[in-house]
C-alpha positions in Angstrom: 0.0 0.0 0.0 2.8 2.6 0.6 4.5 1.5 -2.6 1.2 2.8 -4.2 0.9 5.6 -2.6 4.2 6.6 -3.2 3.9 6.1 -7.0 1.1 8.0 -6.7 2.8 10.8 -4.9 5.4 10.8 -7.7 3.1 10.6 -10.5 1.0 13.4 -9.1 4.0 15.6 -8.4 5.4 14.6 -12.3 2.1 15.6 -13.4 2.3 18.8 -11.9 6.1 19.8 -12.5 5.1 18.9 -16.2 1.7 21.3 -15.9 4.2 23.7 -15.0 6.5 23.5 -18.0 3.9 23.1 -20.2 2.2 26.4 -19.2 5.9 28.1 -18.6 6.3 26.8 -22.5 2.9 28.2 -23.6 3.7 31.3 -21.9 7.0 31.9 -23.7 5.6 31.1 -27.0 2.7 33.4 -26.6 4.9 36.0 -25.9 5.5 35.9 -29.6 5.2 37.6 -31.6 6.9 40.8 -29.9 5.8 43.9 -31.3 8.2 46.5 -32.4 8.0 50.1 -32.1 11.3 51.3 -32.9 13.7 49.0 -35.5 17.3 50.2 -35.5 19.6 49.6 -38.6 23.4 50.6 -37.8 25.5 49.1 -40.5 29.0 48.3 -38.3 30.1 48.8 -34.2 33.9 49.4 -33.9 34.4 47.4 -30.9 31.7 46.0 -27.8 28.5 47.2 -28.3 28.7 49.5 -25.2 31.7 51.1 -23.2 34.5 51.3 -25.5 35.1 54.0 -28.8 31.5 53.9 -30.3 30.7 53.2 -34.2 27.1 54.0 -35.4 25.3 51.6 -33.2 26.5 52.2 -29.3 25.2 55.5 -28.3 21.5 53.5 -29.6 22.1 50.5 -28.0 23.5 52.5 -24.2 20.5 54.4 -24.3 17.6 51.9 -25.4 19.2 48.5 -25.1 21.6 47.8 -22.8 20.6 44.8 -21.1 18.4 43.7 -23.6 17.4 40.5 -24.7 19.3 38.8 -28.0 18.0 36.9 -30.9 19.7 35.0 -33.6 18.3 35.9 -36.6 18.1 32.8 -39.2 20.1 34.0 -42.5 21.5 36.4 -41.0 25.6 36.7 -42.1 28.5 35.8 -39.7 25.5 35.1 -36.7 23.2 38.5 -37.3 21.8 39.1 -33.9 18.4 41.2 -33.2 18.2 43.3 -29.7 15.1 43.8 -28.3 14.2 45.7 -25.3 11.1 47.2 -23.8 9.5 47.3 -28.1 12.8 48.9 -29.4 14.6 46.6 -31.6 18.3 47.2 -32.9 20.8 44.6 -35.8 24.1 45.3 -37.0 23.5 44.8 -40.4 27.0 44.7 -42.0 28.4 46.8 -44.9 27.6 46.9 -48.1 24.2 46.8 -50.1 24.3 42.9 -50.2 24.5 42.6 -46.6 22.4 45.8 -45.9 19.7 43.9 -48.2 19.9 40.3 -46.7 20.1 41.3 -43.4 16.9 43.8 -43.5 15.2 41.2 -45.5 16.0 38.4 -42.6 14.8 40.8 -39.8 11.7 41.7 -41.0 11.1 38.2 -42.1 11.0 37.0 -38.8 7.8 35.9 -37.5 8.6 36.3 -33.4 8.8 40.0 -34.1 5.9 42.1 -34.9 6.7 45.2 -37.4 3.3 45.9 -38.3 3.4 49.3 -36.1 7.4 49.9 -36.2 9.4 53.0 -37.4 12.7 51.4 -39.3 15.4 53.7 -38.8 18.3 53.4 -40.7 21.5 55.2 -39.3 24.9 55.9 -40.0 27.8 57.7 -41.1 28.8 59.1 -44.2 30.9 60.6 -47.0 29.0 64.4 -47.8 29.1 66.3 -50.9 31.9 68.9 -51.6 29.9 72.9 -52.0 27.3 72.2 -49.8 27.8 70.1 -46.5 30.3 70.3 -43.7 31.8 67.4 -41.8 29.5 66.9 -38.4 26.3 67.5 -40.2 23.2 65.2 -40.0 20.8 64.5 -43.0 17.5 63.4 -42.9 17.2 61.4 -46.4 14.7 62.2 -48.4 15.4 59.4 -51.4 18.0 57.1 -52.3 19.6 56.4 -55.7 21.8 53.2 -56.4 25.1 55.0 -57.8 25.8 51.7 -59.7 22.9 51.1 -61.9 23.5 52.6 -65.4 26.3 52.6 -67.3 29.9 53.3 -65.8 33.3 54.2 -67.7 36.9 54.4 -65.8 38.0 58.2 -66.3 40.8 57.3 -68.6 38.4 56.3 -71.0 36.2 59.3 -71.1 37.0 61.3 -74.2 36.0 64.6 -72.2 38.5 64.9 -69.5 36.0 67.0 -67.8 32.4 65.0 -68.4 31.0 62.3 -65.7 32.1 59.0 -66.2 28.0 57.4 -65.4 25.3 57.2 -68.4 21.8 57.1 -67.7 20.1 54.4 -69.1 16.1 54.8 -68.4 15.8 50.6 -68.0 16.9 50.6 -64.5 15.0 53.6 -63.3 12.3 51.8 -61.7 15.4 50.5 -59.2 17.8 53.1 -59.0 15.9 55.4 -57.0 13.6 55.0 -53.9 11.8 58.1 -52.6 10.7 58.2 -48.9 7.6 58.8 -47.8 7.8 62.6 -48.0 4.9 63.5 -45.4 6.7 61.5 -42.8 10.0 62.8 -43.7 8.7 66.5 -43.4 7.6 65.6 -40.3 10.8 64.5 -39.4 12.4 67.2 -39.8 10.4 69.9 -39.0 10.9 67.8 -35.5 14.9 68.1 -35.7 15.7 70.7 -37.7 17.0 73.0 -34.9 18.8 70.0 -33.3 21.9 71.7 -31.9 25.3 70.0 -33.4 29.0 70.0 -32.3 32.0 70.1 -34.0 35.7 70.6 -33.2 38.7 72.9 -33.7 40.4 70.6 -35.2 37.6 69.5 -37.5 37.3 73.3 -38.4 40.8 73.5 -38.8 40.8 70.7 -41.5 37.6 72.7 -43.5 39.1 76.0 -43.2 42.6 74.6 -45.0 41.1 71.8 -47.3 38.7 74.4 -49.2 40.2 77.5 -48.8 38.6 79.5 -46.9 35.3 79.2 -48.8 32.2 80.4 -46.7 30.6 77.1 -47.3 32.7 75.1 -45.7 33.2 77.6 -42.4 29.7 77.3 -41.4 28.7 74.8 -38.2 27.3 71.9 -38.9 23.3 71.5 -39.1 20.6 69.2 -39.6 19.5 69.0 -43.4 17.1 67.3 -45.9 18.9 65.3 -48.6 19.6 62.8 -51.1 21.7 60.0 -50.5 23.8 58.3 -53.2 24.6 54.5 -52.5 27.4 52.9 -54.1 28.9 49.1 -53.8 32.1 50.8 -53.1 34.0 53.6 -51.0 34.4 56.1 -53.4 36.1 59.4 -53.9 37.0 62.3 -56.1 35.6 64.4 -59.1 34.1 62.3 -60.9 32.3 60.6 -58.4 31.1 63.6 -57.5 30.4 65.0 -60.6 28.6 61.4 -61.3 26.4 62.0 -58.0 25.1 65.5 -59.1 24.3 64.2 -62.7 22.3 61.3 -60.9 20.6 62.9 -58.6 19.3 65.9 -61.2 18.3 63.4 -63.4 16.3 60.9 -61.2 14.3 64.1 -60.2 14.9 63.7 -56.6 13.3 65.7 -54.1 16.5 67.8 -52.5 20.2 68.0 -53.8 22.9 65.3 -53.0 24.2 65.7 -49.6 25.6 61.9 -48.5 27.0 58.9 -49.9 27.7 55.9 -48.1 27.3 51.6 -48.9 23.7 50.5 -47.9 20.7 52.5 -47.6 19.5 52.5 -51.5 18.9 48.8 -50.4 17.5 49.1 -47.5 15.0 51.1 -48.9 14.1 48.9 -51.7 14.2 45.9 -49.1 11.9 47.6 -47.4 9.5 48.8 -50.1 9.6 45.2 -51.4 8.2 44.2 -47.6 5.4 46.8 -47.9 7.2 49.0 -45.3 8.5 52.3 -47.3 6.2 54.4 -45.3 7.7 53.3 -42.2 11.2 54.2 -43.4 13.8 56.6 -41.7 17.3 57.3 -43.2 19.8 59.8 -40.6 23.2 60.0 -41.7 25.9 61.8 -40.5 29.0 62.8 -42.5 32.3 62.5 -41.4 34.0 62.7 -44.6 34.3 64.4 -47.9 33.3 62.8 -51.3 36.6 64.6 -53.1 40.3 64.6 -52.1 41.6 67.4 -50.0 45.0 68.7 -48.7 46.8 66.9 -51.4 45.3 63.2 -50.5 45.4 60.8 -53.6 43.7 57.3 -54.0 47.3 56.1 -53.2 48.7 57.8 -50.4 44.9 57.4 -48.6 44.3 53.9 -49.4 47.3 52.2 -51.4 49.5 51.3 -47.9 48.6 47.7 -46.3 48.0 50.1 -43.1 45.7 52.6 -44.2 44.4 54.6 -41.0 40.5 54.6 -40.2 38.1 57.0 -40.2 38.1 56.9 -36.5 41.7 58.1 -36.1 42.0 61.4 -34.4 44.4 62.7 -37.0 42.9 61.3 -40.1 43.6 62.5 -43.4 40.2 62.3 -44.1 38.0 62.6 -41.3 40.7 64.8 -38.8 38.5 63.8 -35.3 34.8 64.3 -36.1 33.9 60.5 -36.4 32.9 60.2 -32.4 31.3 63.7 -32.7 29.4 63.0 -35.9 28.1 59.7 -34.5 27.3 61.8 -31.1 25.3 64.6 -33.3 23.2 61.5 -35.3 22.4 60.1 -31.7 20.8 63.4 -30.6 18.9 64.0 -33.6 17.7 60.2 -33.7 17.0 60.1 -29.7 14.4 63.0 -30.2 12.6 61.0 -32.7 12.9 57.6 -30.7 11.5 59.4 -27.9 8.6 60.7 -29.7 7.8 57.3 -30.3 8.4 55.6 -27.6 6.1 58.6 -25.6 3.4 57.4 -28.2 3.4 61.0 -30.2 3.7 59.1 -33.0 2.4 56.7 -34.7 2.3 54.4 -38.3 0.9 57.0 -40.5 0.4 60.0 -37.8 2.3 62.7 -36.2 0.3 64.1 -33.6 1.0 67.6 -34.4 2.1 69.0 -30.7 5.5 67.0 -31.5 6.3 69.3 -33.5 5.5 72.8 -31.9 
């Protein structure tokens, strides 16, 4: 009699350790899927994700994320990893537009997050355009054009010395530029317009010599609306330049060139593919020009095996604003994360005392 009862015992308290489980199991999967207010897009983090010399994702992920919660995402490159805290998400995409596209594409594709309701922000850092931009300014993108579709000759073999090495060819227009949603973006940035932004002696320094004095490069840096021009590869000089102008003039987009950089023309088709354009913010801050200065040629920059980074304090290319610049995307970025998050906004609405 007490062997039964003790079997009994046990298979009443198995029973009930497995009731447990089950409903612990149920729990967790009905947690799922987890919705998503705020998705962050940085492209590349220099070191740890918190603590240490930041690249575009740590001031984010300190302020939103630390602590949070870590998902593999299936397909993602080199073990892609989703952050999730408290309905802001954040992924280190990797660089490039084929990493930039796969990676959005296996984020949004997966099923235990909910981005129905979620703002995609795309950030960053960024070459700017010679004549009109100063390193340490933000943009808010208005469109993005893919600087590789068309038709492309090296320099040499241009029989104008002085024309643009790209040719428009009308076939790819449909793909080589996205344009935002512009009611959103407006709204954007009648929000962070006034944002004030940093720079550094140094940094002013470098301007001053590099252009000569010219009032358009003395000027502090500022938030502006812009186009951004997306190319598979870090370029710089003339005719790139020259190439980005001609582009952008004859696309028809919205405001002038102001940034290049290696992933948001996919990102934006990734996400217009998905059904998500609408949701789509791009904020890029420059800290680099998009032609040589101070003498710099392709081979002194990038021809030795230990070609400095962008992050270097002394940098031929970037003198110290690459902290600062990432600081000045972080505050104009946290204002509209915080909007957000405070349920101002919405998918499709701006309640209009955001903005006053």
């Amino acid at each position: 009699m007490k062997k039964v009862c003790g079997f009994f015992m046990t298979f009443v308290l198995f029973m009930a350790i497995a009731a447990v489980n089950t409903k612990a199991g149920e729990t967790a999967d009905s947690a799922f899927p987890l919705p998503v207010k705020v998705l962050l897009l940085p492209k590349f983090e220099i070191g740890e994700m918190a603590g240490d010399f930041p690249g575009e994702a740590q001031y984010y992920y300190e302020q939103y994320l630390a602590g949070a919660e870590e998902y593999d995402i299936t397909g993602g490159e080199n073990g892609l990893t989703l952050y999730y805290k408290d309905s802001v998400a954040l992924s280190v995409l990797g660089m490039g537009k084929v990493n930039a596209a796969l990676g959005t594409m296996a984020v949004l594709s997966d099923d235990r997050f909910d981005f129905s309701d979620a703002y995609i922000i795309s950030t960053g850092c960024a070459g700017s355009s010679v004549g009109n931009t100063v390193m340490g300014d933000v943009f808010i993108i208005t469109s993005a054009v893919d600087y590789d579709l068309g038709h492309h000759a090296d320099g040499r073999d241009i029989a104008d010395p002085d024309g643009t090495s790209w040719f428009h060819d009308a076939d790819y227009d449909d793909a080589a530029v996205t344009i935002l949603n512009q009611d959103l973006i407006e709204k954007v940035y009648s929000l962070v317009k006034d944002t004030p932004l940093e720079t550094t002696e140094q940094t002013r320094n470098f301007m001053r010599r590099a252009f000569d004095d010219a009032e358009w490069a003395l000027r502090d840096p500022q938030v502006l609306r812009g186009t951004t021009v997306t190319g598979d590869n870090y370029w710089k000089g003339s005719y790139g330049h020259k190439n980005a102008l001609l582009m952008v003039e004859t696309y028809g987009c919205p405001d002038p060139y102001t940034s290049t950089e290696m992933e948001d023309a996919a990102i934006a088709r990734t996400a217009e593919w998905m059904g998500l354009l609408d949701h789509l913010i791009i904020i890029r801050d420059s800290v680099n020009m998009d032609e040589f200065m101070l003498g710099e040629t392709p081979e002194s920059l990038w021809k030795a095996a230990d070609t400095e980074s962008l992050s270097d304090d002394d940098s031929a290319e970037a003198a110290d604003i690459f902290d600062v610049g990432m600081k000045n995307n972080f505050e104009v970025g946290r204002i509209i994360i915080d909007a957000i998050l405070d349920g101002q906004w919405r998918v499709g609405h701006v309640n209009q005392s955001a903005l006053s």
